[in-house]
C-alpha positions as CSV (number, residue, x, y, z in Angstrom):
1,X,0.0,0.0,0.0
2,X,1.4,3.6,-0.6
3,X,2.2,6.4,2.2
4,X,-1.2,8.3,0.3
5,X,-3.6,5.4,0.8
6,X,-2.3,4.8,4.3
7,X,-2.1,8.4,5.5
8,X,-5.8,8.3,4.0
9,X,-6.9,5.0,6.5
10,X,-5.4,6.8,9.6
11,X,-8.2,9.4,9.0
12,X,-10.5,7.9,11.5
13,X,-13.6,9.0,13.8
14,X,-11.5,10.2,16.3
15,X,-9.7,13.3,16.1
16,X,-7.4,12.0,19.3
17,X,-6.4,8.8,17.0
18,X,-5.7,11.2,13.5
19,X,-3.4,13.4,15.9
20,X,-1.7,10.2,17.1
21,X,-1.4,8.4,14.0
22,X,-0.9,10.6,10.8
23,X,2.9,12.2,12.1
24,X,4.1,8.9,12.7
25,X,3.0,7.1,9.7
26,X,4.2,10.2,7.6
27,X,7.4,10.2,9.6
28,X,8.1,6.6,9.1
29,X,6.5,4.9,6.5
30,X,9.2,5.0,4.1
31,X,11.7,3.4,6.2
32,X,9.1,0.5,7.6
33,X,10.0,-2.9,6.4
34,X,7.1,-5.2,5.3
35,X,6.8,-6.6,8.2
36,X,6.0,-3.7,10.0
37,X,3.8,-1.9,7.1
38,X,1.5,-5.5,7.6
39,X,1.7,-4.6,11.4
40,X,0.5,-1.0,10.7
41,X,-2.2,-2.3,8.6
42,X,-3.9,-4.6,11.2
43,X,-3.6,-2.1,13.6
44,X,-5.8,0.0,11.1
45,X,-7.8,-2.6,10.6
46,X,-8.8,-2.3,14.2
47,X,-11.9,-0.6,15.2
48,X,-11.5,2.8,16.7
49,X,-12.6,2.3,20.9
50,X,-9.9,-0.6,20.6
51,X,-7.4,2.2,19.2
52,X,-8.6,4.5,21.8
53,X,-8.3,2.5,24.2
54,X,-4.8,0.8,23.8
55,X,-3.7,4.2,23.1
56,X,-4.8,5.7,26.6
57,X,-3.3,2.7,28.0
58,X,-6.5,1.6,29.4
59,X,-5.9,-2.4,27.8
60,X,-3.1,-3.8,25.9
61,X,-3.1,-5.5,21.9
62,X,-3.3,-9.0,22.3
63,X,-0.8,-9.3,19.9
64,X,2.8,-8.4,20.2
65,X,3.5,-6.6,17.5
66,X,0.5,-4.4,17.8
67,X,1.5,-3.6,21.3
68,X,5.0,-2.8,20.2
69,X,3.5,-0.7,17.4
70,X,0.9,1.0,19.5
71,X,3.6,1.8,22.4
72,X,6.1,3.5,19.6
73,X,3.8,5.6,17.9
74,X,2.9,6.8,21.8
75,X,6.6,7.4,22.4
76,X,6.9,9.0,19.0
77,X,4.0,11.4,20.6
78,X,5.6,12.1,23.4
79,X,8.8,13.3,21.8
80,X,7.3,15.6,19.2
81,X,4.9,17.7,21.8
C-alpha cells in the first residue's frame, strides 16, 4: 500500500487517534519494512474504541506486534509535543 492510501486509512472518527497516527505514519513509513507496514495495517484494521483504548493505556493488543506498534507511535507522541 502507498504512504497516500495509508495516510488516508489513519483518517479515522476520532480526532485523538488522527493526531496520534498521521505524524508517525508520515514520519516513518518509508523506512518500515514489510513486516512492519502488515503490522501497521492490522492495527488499522482495528476498530477505533480498541485504538482509543490501547492508546490511553487503558488495555493492551493481544498481539505483540501491535503492542509494540501502538507503544512506539505513543513514544513517538511524546517526543514531538
Amino acid at each position: 500500500m502507498t504512504l497516500g492510501k495509508t495516510l488516508w486509512r489513519c483518517r479515522r472518527g476520532a480526532r485523538e487517534l488522527d493526531a496520534l497516527l498521521h505524524p508517525y505514519v508520515k514520519a516513518y513509513y518509508e523506512e518500515f519494512s514489510v513486516a512492519q507496514r502488515v503490522t501497521l495495517n492490522q492495527l488499522l484494521a482495528c476498530p477505533d474504541p480498541d485504538l482509543l483504548d490501547w492508546f490511553l493505556n487503558r488495555t493492551q493488543p493481544e498481539s505483540p506486534s501491535l503492542a509494540v506498534l501502538v507503544n512506539d507511535i505513543s513514544q513517538f507522541n511524546r517526543r514531538e509535543r
